[in-house]
Every structure is written in structure tokens, then in C-alpha cells.
N, C-alpha and C positions, 0 to 999 in steps of 0.2 A: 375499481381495479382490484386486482387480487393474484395474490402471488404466493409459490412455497415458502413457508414458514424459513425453513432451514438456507433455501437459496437468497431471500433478503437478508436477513439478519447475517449469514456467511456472509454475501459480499458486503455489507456495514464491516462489518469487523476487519476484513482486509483492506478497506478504503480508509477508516481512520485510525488505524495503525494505534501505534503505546507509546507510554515514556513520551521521551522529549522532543520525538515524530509525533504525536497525538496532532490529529485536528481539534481542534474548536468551535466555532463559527463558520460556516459555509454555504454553498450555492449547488444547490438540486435543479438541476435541470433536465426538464424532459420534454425532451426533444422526440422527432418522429422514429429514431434510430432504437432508444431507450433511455434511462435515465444513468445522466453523463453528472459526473464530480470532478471538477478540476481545483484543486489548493494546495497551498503549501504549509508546510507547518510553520509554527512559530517562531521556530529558529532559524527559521529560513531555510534550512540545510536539506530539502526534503521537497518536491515537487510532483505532486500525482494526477494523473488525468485516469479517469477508470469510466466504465457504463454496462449496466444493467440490460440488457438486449430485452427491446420491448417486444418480442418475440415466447418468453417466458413467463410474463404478466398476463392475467385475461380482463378484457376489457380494458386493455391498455389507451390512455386520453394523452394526446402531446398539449401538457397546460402549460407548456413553459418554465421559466425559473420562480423561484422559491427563493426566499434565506432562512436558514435554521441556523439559530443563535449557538445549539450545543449538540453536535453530533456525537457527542462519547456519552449524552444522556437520553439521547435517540436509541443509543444501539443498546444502554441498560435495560431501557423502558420494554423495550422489543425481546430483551432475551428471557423476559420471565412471561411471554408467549408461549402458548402449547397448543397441539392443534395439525394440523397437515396443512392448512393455508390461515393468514392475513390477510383482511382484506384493508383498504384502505382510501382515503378521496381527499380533495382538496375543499377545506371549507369557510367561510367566514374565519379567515387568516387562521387557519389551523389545518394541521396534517390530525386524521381523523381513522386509528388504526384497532380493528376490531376483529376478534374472533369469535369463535360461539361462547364462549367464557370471561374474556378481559375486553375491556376499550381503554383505548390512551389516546388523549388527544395533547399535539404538541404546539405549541404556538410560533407560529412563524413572526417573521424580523423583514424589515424593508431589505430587499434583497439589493439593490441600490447602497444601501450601508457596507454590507459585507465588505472586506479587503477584496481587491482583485489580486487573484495571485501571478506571481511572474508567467507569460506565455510559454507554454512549452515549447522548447526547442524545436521548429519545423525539420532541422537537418543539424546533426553534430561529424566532426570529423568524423573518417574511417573507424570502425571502434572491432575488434574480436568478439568473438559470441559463442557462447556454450552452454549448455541446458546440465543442469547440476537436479540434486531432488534438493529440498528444503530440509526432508530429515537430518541429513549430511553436515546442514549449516546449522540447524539446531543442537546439533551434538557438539558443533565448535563453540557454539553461544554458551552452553553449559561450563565447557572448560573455562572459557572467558569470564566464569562469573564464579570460579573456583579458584581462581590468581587474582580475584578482585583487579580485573583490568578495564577501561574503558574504551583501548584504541586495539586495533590489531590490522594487520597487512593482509592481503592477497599477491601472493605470487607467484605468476606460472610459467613454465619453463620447460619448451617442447609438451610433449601431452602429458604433463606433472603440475598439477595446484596445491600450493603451500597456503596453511594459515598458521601465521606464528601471531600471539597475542604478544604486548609490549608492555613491561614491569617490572617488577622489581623478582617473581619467580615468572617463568615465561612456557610457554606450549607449541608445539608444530606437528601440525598434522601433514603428511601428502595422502592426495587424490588423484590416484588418473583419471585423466580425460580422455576422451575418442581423440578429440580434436588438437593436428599438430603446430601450437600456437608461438610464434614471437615472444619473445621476453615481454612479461608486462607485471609491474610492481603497481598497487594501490596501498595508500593508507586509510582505514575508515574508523568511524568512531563510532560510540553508542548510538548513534543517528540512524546507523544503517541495522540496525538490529531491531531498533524498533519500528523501522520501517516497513519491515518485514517479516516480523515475529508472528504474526498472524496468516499467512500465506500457507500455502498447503502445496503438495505432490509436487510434479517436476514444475522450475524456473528456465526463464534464460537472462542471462548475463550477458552486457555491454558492455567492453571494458576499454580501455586503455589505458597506461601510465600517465597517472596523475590528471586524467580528465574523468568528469561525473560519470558515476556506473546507473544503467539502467538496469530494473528487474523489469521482465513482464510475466505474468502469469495470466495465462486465459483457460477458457474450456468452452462448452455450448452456451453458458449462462452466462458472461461474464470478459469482459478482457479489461486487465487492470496495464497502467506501464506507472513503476515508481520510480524517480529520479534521485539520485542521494550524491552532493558534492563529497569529495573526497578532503582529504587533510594533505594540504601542499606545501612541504617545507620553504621557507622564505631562502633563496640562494643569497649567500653572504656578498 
């Protein structure tokens, strides 16, 4: 099999996210569609289903599932790759990744061990939707990391989106939106920043007050959906 350099390794990076969203351990599965990742992270707070369209791989093989003991040492091993394509195969328990310069081989884990992670939601309540860019939300992510905060709100209010960070010095931004939305209030945590600090160009947004936000980001290569529980005040 063999695939662009820059389109693997981009979607690794998007699929195991940072911080305390980081994956670990997981299950590669590839299937006739392309190669599908579904996990969550270890804090739980964080559930992703993403796949590779085997469409943009040549000599694409459906081998089935895999477990890889450490995806964030997958995606190292891979980014000091150079080259226009990776090629790579399933071998005697090892993922086998080579270009005309480097080989890595990685050693696979009984895929049967891995955690199963929670099933994605098939259907969540009614929820709002709005495609925002990611630069937008990284420029909030900066502020938030400039008031040393680790929580902050989304709130939107007719076609107006607030983000105010929550601390001891505090920030808000507005955004207009196209779209003319319900009142809806979230609180999210560092969870959701690392869950999507690696995402690129335009998102869309699931929202409702105080239920889980969905990102999806897709293109021709790629459709990822990430799940991030929100922070729900305990009613006295």
C-alpha cells in the first residue's frame, strides 16, 4: 500500500489529537471503505470516529483490525518521513513503513487487548450547526493561554458567538455567524482544545446547551467527527 506522505501523517495528527485528548493505544481498522479509528481518550472526555478513504491509498488491502500499543509514537516515527509517498504493509505483527530513505517498523499488540471505546452516539438530540474556520478558534486558544485559563464558554445569541475564558483576568471575543441560532451556552475545558488543536481550515459545530459538541472536519481524504463532553454545573 502506499499513500501521500503529507495526507497520512496529516490525518495521524488530526486523529490523535494533544494534551489530555492525546490517544494512546488503539485499533486500525481497515476496512473495505478505508482505514476507520474509533477511541477515546483517556479522560474519557473525548470520543472520535475518523477514516482514511481508501480511495487515496494505492494498492489499497482491507486486512482488517490491528492494535497499536502507541499512536502518538506512530505519528513521531512518521514525521521525520521525507519523500512524496510512504509506502507501507502488514507483517509478521508489524506495520512495515518505508520510503526511498527511512523504514520504521512498528510492532503491533493483540488488538483484542485494546480498550473498546464507548460506541458513538448513532442519534443525539436536536443539536444547532455552524461551520466556523479553526484559525478563528486558535486565535481564542492563544488568548486562553495568555490569562492562564483552562475552562471557557461558547455563547451564541442570534447570529453572535461569544467566547469568554473563565479566571481570575478574563477575555471575550464576538463572532458573527450567517446562521440565525437559539440561545445556546456551553462550558468546555482544555479537553476540547486539545482535541482539536490539530484540525485545519473550515469546521462544523454541534452544539446545544450543556449537551456534548461535535467537530467534524472532512475533505476528499479524510472525514474525521470528534465528540468532547461539555462541563455541566451540578444544580444545587
Amino acid at each position: 500500500m502506499k499513500v501521500k506522505t503529507e495526507v497520512l501523517i496529516g490525518f495521524l495528527k488530526k486523529t490523535t489529537m494533544t494534551g489530555v485528548s492525546a490517544l494512546s493505544e488503539g485499533v486500525l481498522d481497515f476496512t473495505d471503505k478505508g482505514i476507520k479509528i474509533s477511541s477515546q481518550s483517556a479522560n474519557n472526555n473525548v470520543l472520535i470516529s475518523a477514516i482514511l478513504k481508501s480511495k487515496v491509498i494505492e494498492d489499497y488491502k482491507a486486512v482488517g483490525k490491528v492494535g497499536v500499543h502507541n499512536l502518538q509514537d506512530v505519528v513521531k516515527l512518521l514525521d521525520g518521513f521525507i519523500g512524496e509517498y510512504i509506502k507501507f504493509e502488514i507483517k509478521n505483527n508489524q506495520i512495515l513503513f518505508s520510503s526511498a530513505r527511512r523504514k520504521v517498523k512498528v510492532t503491533l499488540m493483540d488488538k483484542d487487548v485494546v480498550a473498546k471505546p464507548t460506541e458513538y452516539p448513532k442519534s443525539l438530540d436536536e443539536r444547532s450547526e455552524i461551520t466556523i474556520s479553526m484559525d478563528i478558534l486558535k486565535g481564542f486558544f492563544k488568548n486562553m493561554g495568555m490569562v492562564n485559563t483552562s475552562e471557557f464558554t461558547f455563547t451564541i445569541k442570534g447570529k453572535e458567538l461569544y467566547f469568554c475564558t473563565k479566571g481570575f483576568n478574563e477575555v471575550t471575543e464576538k463572532i458573527s455567524i450567517e446562521q440565525d441560532i437559539k440561545d445556546i451556552r456551553l462550558s468546555l475545558s482544555k479537553a476540547f482544545i486539545d482535541a482539536v488543536e490539530n484540525l485545519t481550515d473550515d469546521v462544523t459545530l454541534q452544539l446545544k446547551t450543556d449537551y456534548p459538541i461535535t467537530v467534524v472536519s472532512k475533505n476528499k481524504n479524510y472525514a474525521i467527527r470528534i465528540l468532547v463532553a461539555p462541563i455541566v454545573q451540578e444544580t444545587k
